[in-house]
MARDREN-43605 format. One record per residue (C-alpha): residue number from 1; residue in one letter; x, y, z. Coordinates in steps of 0.5 Angstrom, whole numbers, plus 500, padded with zeros to 3 digits. Each point is the difference from the previous one (the first is absolute). Layout:
REM MARDREN-43605
{NUM, "A", {X, Y, Z}};
...
REM end
This chain:
REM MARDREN-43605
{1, "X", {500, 500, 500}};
{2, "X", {506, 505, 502}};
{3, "X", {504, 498, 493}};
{4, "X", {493, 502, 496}};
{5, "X", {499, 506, 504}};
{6, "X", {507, 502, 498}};
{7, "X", {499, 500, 494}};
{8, "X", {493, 503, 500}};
{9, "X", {504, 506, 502}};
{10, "X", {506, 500, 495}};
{11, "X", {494, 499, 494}};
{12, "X", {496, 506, 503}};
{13, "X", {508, 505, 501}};
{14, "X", {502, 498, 492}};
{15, "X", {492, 501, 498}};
{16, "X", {501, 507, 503}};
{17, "X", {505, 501, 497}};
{18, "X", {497, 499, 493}};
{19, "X", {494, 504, 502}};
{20, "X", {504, 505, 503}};
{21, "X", {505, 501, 493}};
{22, "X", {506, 498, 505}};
{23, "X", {505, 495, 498}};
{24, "X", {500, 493, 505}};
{25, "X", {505, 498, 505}};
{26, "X", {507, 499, 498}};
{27, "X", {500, 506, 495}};
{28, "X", {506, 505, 500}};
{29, "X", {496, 507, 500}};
{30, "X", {503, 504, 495}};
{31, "X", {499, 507, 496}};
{32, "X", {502, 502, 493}};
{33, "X", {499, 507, 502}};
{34, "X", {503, 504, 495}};
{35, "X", {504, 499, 492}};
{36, "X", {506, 498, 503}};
{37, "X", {498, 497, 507}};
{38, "X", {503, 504, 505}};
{39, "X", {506, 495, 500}};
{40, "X", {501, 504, 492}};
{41, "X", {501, 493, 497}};
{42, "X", {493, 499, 497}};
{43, "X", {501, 492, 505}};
{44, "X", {497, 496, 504}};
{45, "X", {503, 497, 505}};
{46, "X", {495, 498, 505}};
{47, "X", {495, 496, 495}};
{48, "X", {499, 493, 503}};
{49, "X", {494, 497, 496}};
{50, "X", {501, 501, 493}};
{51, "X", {507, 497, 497}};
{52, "X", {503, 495, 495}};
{53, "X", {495, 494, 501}};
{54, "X", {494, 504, 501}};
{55, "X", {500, 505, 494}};
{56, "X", {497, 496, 495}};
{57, "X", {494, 501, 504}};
{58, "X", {498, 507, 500}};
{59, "X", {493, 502, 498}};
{60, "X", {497, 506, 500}};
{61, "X", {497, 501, 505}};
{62, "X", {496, 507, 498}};
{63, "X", {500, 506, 496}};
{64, "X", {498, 507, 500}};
{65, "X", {498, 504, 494}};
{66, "X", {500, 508, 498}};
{67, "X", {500, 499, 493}};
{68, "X", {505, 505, 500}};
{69, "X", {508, 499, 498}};
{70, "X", {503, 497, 507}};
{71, "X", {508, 501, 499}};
{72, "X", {501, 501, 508}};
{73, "X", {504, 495, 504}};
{74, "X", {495, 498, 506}};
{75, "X", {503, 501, 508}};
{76, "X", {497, 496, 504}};
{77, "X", {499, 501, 509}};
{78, "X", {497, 498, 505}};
{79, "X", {496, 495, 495}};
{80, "X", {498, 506, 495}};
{81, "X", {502, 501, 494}};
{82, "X", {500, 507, 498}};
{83, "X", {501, 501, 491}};
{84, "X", {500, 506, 496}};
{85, "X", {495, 500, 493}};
{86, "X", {500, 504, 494}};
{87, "X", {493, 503, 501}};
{88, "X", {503, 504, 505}};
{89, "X", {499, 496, 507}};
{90, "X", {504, 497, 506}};
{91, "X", {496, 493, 502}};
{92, "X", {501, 496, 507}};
{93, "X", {497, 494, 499}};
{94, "X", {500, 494, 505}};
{95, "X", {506, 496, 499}};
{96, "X", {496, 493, 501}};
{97, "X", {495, 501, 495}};
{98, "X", {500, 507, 496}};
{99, "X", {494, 503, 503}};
{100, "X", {500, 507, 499}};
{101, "X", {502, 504, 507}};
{102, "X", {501, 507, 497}};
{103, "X", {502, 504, 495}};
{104, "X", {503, 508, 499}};
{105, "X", {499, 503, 494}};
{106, "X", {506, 504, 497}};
{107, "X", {501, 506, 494}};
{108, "X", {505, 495, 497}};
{109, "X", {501, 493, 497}};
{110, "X", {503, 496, 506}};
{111, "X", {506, 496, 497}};
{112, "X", {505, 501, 506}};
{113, "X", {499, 494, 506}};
{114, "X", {498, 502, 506}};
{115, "X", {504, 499, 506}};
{116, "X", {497, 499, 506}};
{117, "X", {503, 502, 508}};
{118, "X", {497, 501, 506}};
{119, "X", {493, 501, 498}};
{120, "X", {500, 504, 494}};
{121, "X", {501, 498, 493}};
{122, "X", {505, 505, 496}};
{123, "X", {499, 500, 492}};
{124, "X", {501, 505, 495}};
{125, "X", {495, 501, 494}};
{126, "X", {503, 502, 492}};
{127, "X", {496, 504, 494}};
{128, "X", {497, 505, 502}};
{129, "X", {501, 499, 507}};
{130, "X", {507, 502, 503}};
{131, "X", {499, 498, 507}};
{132, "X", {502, 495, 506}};
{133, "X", {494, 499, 505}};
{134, "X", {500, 497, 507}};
{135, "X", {494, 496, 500}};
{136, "X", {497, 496, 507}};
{137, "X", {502, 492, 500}};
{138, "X", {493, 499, 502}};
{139, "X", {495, 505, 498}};
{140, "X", {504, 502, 493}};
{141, "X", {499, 508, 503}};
{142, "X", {505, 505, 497}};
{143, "X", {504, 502, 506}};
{144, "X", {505, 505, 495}};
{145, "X", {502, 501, 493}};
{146, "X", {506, 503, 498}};
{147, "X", {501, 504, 493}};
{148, "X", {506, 498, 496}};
{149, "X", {502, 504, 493}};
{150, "X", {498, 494, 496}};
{151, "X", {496, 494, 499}};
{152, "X", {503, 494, 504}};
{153, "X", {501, 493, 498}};
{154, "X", {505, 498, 506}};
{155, "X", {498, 496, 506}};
{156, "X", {501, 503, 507}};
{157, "X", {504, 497, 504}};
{158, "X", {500, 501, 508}};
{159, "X", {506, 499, 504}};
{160, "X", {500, 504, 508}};
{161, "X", {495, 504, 499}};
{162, "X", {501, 502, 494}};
{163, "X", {497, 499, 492}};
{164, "X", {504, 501, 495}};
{165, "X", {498, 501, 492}};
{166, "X", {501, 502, 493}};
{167, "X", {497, 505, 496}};
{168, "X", {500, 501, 493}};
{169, "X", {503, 507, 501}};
{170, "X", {506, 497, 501}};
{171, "X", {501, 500, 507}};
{172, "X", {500, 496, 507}};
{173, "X", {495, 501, 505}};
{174, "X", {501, 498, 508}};
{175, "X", {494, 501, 503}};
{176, "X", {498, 500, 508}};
{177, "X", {496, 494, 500}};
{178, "X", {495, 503, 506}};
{179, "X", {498, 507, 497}};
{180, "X", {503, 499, 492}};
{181, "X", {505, 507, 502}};
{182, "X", {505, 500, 495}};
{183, "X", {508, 498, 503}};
{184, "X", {503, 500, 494}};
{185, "X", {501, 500, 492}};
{186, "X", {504, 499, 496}};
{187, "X", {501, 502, 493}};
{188, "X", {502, 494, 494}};
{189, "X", {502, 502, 493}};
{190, "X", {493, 497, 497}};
{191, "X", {494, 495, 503}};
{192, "X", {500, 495, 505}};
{193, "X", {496, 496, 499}};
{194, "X", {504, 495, 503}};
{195, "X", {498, 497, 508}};
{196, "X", {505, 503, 506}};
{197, "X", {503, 494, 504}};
{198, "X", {502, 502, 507}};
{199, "X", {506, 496, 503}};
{200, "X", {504, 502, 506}};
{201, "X", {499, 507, 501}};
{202, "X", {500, 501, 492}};
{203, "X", {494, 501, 494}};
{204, "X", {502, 497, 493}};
{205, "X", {497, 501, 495}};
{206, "X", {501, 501, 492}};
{207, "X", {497, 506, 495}};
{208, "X", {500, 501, 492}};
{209, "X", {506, 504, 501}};
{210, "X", {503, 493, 499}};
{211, "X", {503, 500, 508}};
{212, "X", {499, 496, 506}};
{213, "X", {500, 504, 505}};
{214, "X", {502, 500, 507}};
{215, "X", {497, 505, 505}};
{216, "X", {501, 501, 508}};
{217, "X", {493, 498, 503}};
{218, "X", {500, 505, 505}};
{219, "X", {502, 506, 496}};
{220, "X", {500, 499, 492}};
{221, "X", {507, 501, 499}};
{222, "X", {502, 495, 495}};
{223, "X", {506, 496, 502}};
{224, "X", {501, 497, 493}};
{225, "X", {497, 499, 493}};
{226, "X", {502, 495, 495}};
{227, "X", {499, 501, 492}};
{228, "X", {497, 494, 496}};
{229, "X", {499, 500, 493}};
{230, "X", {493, 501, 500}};
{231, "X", {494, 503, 503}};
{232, "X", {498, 497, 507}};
{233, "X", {493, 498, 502}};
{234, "X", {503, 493, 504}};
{235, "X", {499, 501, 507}};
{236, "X", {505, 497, 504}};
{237, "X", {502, 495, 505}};
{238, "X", {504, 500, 505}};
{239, "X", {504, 494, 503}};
{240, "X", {506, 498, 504}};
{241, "X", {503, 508, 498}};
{242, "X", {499, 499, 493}};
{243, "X", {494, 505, 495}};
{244, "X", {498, 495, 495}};
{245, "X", {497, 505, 494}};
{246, "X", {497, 498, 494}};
{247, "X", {501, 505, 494}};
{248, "X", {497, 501, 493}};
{249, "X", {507, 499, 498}};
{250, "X", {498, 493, 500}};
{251, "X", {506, 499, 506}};
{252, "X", {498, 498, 508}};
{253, "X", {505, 503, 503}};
{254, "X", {503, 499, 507}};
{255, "X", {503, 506, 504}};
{256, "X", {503, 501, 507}};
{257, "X", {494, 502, 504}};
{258, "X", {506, 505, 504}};
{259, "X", {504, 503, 495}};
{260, "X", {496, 498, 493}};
{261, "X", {505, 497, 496}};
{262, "X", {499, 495, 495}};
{263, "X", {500, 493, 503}};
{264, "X", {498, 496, 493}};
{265, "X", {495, 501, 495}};
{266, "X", {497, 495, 496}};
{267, "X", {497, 500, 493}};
{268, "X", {492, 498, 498}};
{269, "X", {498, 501, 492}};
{270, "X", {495, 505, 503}};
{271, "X", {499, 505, 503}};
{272, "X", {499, 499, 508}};
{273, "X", {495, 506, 501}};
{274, "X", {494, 499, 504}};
{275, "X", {503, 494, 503}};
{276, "X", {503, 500, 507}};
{277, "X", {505, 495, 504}};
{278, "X", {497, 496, 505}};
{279, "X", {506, 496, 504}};
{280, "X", {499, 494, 505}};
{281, "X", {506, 494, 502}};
{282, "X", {506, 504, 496}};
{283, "X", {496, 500, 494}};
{284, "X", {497, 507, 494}};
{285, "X", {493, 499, 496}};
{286, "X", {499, 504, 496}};
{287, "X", {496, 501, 493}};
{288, "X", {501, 503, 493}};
{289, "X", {497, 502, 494}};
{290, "X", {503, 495, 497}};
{291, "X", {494, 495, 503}};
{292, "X", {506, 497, 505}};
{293, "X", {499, 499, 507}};
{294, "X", {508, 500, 502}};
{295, "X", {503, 497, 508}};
{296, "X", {507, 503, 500}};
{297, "X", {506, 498, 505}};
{298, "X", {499, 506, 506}};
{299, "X", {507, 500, 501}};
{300, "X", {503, 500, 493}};
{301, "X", {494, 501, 494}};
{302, "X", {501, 493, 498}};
{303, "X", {494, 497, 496}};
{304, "X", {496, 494, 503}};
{305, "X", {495, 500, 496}};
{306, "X", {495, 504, 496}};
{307, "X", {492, 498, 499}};
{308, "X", {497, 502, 493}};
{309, "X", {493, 502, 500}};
{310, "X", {497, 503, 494}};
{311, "X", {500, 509, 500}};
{312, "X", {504, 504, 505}};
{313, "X", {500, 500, 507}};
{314, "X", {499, 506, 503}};
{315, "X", {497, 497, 507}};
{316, "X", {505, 499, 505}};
{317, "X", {502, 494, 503}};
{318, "X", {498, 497, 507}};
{319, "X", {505, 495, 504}};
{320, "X", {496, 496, 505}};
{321, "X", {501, 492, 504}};
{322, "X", {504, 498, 492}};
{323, "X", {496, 503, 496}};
{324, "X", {499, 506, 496}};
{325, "X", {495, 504, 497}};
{326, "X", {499, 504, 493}};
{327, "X", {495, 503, 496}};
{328, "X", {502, 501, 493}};
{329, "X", {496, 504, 494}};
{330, "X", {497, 493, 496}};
{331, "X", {495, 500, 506}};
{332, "X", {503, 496, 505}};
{333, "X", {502, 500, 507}};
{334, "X", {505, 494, 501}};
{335, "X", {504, 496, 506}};
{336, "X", {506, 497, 498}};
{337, "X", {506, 496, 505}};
{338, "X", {504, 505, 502}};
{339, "X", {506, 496, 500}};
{340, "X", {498, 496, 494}};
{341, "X", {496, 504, 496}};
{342, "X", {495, 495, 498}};
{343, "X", {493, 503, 499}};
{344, "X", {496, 496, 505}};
{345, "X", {493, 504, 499}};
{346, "X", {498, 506, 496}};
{347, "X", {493, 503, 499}};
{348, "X", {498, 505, 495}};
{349, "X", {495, 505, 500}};
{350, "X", {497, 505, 495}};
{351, "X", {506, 505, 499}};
{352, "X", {506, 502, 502}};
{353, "X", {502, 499, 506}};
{354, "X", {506, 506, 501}};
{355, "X", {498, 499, 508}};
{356, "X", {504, 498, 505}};
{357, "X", {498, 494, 505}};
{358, "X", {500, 499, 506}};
{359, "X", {501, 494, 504}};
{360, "X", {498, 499, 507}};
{361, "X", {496, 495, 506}};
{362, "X", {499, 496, 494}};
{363, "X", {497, 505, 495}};
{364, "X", {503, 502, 493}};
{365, "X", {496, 506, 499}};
{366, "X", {501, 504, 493}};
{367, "X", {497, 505, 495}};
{368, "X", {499, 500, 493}};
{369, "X", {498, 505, 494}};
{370, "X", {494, 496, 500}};
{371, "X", {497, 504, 505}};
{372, "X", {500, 495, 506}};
{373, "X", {504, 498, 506}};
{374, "X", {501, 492, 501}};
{375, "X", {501, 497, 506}};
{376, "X", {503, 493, 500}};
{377, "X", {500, 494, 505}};
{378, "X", {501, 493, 502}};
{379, "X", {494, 495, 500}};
REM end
């Protein structure tokens, strides 16, 4: 009788758990709360559900559709998912089911990826927008918003207190988290559309001056800069004191993250424009507009192994449990071993997908140019 209560009891917690969107027991609780994820790396080092063996499983579990393009990244929080779309709204949706818990309409399409901290959503709006809002995690409430010079298509990035965003007047914003007051700015030679990482004290970021830039988080001071041959949309990541950087030169570069000098580069057969590295266990993912997805040695910029899909890809990779996560322009979203690069699952929606995953309590979440997000689980 006392063995059957028992299980009575852990029927109930994981029904609980299902009826409440949480995830059951033995679950690594994690966020993705930002384009980089705040380790800068674009990596998941605390999932534990989906890997290798399982991955061939997933399914999609929802979708939500605006019928508007959706090129914006999602970030995930406390088991909401937060999405810009081209039909100028930022959406909450329940993590576990996609139901809709609030949107907040903007001027502007929303392209960038939000970011999220401390209760508040920070996303910044393009065409004919020009700015960056502070949103209410819950409520979708605008707290403030910010005026730039221009359109932004840069994800903002949140470190200490402090967001941090591009702008097509050429310029680098820090904004005080809590009020949106303005630190500091500092001006580029051209656009930055590029997503600034923020990394031991120093924001990093690239700009269509064709320069990947180092500046002083506290005081926008640059500390270096680094000429490529081509403009720099690629955010960067940074691990291990190295800036990984994609240019449309076709290189990824690897810099000094102290001093800025070149560590190795290593040449694709396109442009690396929109795609950013992500990094996990010493190795580089990136993709490339000429259709490859490629795993470079983090140390030397050996080449592991290269994935063809069948268009650019423009998404950004997502390192996860041995696993990696891409979207490409032929419309699908692929999971590829991360040591191998063997395909292990693909799915194909209705358009391009130029956003980039995110991978997390064993979820793949991801937007498409078909107007919908997808969710994707286990059985």
């Amino acid at each position: 009788m006392k063995r059957i209560s028992i299980l009575i009891l852990i029927l109930c917690a994981w029904t609980m758990s299902v009826v409440w969107g949480q995830p059951p027991a033995g679950t690594v609780l994690a966020n993705w709360s930002e384009f980089h994820r705040p380790n800068m790396m674009r990596w998941n080092s605390f999932e534990n559900i989906l890997d290798v063996g399982n991955v061939r499983s997933l399914q999609r579990k929802w979708s939500y559709t605006t019928g508007q393009l959706f090129d914006s990244s999602p970030a995930v929080a406390n088991w909401v998912v937060y999405v810009g779309s081209e039909d100028k709204n930022v959406y909450a949706l329940e993590a576990s089911t996609g139901a809709l818990l609030w949107s907040y309409t903007t001027n502007g399409y929303v392209d960038s990826s939000p970011a999220v901290a401390n209760g508040v959503v920070y996303v910044s709006a393009y065409y004919p927008d020009t700015n960056v809002y502070a949103l209410n995690a819950k409520t979708g409430h605008k707290l403030w918003s910010y005026a730039t010079g221009s359109y932004v298509w840069s994800s903002p990035a949140v470190a200490d207190g402090v967001v941090y965003v591009g702008s097509l007047d050429n310029k680098v914003y820090a904004l005080k988290a809590r009020t949106g007051a303005l630190l500091w700015s500092y001006t580029t030679g051209n656009n930055v559309y590029s997503s600034p990482a923020v990394a031991n004290g120093v924001v990093y970021v690239g700009s269509d001056d064709r320069n990947m830039y180092a500046l002083d988080a506290k005081t926008g001071h640059k500390l270096w800069s680094y000429a490529t041959g081509s403009f720099v949309w690629s955010s960067p990541a940074v691990a291990n004191g190295v800036v990984y950087v994609g240019s449309n030169d076709k290189k990824l570069y690897a810099l000094n993250a102290s001093t800025g000098h070149k560590l190795w580069s290593y040449t694709t057969h396109g442009g690396i424009g929109s795609s950013s590295p992500a990094v996990a266990n010493g190795v580089v993912y990136v993709g490339s507009a000429d259709f490859n997805v490629y795993a470079l040695n983090a140390k030397t910029g050996h080449k592991l192994w290269s994935y063809a899909t069948s268009a650019f890809v423009e998404s950004s990779p997502a390192a996860a449990n041995g696993v990696v996560y891409v979207g490409s322009d032929d419309g699908n979203v692929y999971a590829l071993n991360a040591r191998t690069g063997a395909s292990l699952w693909s799915y194909t929606t209705g358009k391009n997908v130029y956003s980039s995953p995110v991978v997390v309590n064993g979820m793949v979440y991801v937007s498409s140019e078909d107007g919908s997000v997808y969710a994707f689980g286990l059985r």
